[in-house]
C-alpha positions, 0 to 999 in steps of 0.5 A: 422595794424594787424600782417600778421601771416607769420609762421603759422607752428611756432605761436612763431617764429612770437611772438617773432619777432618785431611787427614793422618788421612785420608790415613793411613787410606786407606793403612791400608784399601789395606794391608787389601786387600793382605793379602786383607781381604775387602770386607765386612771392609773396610766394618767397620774404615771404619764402625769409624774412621768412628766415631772420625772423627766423634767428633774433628769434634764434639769440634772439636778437631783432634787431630795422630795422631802425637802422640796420647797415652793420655789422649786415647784414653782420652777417646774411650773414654768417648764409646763408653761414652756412645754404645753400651750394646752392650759388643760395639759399644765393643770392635769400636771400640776394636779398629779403632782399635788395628789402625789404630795397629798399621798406623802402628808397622810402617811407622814413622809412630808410635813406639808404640801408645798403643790398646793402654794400655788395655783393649778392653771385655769381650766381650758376652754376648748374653741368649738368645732361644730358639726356643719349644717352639711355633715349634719343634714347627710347623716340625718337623710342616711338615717331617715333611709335607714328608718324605713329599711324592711329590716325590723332591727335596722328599722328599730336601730335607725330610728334609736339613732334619730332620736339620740340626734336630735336630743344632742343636737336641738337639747345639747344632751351630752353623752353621759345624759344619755347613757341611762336616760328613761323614757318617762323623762320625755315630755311630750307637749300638752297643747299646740304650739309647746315644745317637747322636753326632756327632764335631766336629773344631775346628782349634784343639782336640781332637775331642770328640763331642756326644750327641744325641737317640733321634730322630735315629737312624731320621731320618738313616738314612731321608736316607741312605737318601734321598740314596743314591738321589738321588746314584746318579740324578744320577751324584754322589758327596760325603762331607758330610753335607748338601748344596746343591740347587735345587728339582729337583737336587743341585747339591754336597756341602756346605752353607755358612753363609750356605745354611743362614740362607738356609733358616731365612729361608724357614721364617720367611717361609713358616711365621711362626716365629720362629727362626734357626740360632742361637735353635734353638742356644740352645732346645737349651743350654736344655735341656740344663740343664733335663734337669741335665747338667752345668756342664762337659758343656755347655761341652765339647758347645758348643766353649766354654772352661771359664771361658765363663759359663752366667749369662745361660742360667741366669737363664733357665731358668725361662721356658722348657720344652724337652722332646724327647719330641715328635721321635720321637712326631710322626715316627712319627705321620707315618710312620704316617699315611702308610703308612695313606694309602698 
């Protein structure tokens, strides 16, 4: 079998590895596209192994994988705890070297697993970077201008936009939330004063709903309202919610998680915000605590385990100030505005 060549920034990394390491790697990087591991998933486990790879050749002391113990895995667990102060980083490492030796148990080239003797670093608990209430109220006011363009597409698509912000922001919908998300999982409020919701339906637990705020009520129903006309004109009919389109024209229903980062690099660009999906998420958790909801609520609406810690979010409560008053205020100032303009 010919070595793959794994560094091919560093010909003598490779050289000076075990060619049956090699080898044996490639093997496992073929089972991978057997079972239908996709090419970005593929370029993961190879930076991952590379990594152990590298390790090995500095070390300079060629290591036989059929006879690798816990002590010698253990020692590699220090070079991570050395190189990387991501925890992540550490566990991803350890995680492809775990599968890789889980490869050599199946097909009997290695009697056990000697990875799985010790434990994978605990996972990292990013510290939240959160939209700022400034950046937050420039691209709502870019988009409340934008939903009442005399385009009908840019209308239609600016108003898609409001909607997607505020289930991120007031209901902490992550992204994949949002992606297949149909329209009769919105529940509009029944009597005065209830909050709209919108029901999440997860395959590894039961559905649960999530509030969100008074402003998303006359918001959505105008996109309904919107996206009917546009459906009917262009003969199209889908259940979800949002969609994907070109300038001119719906192109289908759904919109998927790559579509929606798309869309929050725009605003970056165009507008000089900083925000993504994930920082509006984490605006919206903020606040949640600041308004004093509790511990175990919070944790339900973001699809977490109750043992998920809300540290990090806790120890930052106090630099930042979140309000959504302004949502309903500026719609109405805009739609105000332009019925006088009108």
């Amino acid at each position: 079998m010919t070595t793959p060549k794994i560094y091919s920034n560093d010909q003598k990394l490779a050289s000076s590895l075990d060619h049956d390491l090699l080898s044996l790697q490639s093997q496992f990087f073929q089972h991978l596209r057997q079972k239908g591991r996709s090419a970005n998933t593929l370029k993961n486990y190879k930076t991952d192994l590379q990594c152990f790879n590298t390790y090995l050749s500095r070390e300079k002391s060629p290591l036989n994988v059929l006879k690798m113990d816990i002590p010698q895995v253990q020692l590699y667990g220090d070079y991570l705890q050395n190189k990387y102060n991501s925890d992540n980083s550490r566990r991803r490492r350890v995680q492809a070297l775990r599968l890789f030796f889980d490869f050599l148990v199946q097909e009997n080239i290695v009697s056990s697993n000697p990875v799985r003797q010790i434990p994978t670093s605990p996972k990292f608990l990013d510290r939240p970077r959160p939209t700022s209430m400034v950046d937050l109220k420039t691209l709502w006011q870019y988009l409340l201008e934008e939903g009442h363009s005399r385009h009908p597409m840019t209308k239609l698509l600016a108003r898609r936009s409001q909607v997607m912000i505020l289930l991120i922001y007031t209901g902490a919908l992550k992204v994949s939330d949002l992606a297949q998300l149909k329209r009769k999982q919105i529940q509009l409020p029944k009597n005065e004063g209830d909050d709209p919701r919108v029901l999440l339906t997860p395959s590894k637990r039961d559905p649960y709903t999530v509030p969100l705020c008074q402003a998303f009520v006359p918001v959505y129903e105008e996109y309904c309202k919107e996206l009917d006309i546009q459906q009917a004109s262009q003969d199209l009919k889908f259940d979800q919610l949002l969609f994907n389109a070109n300038p001119y024209r719906i192109l289908s229903g759904g919109l998927s998680s790559r579509g929606i980062e798309v869309i929050f690099e725009d605003w970056r660009n165009r507008l000089m915000v900083e925000v993504t999906a994930k920082s509006l998420r984490q605006s919206g958790i903020l606040h949640w605590l600041q308004k004093k909801k509790e511990d175990i609520l919070i944790k339900e609406w973001m699809g977490v385990a109750p043992s998920y810690s809300l540290k990090l979010y806790k120890e930052h409560i106090d630099h930042h100030i979140f309000d959504d008053t302004f949502l309903l205020e500026l719609y109405y100032h805009y739609k105000k505005h332009n019925y006088e303009r009108s």
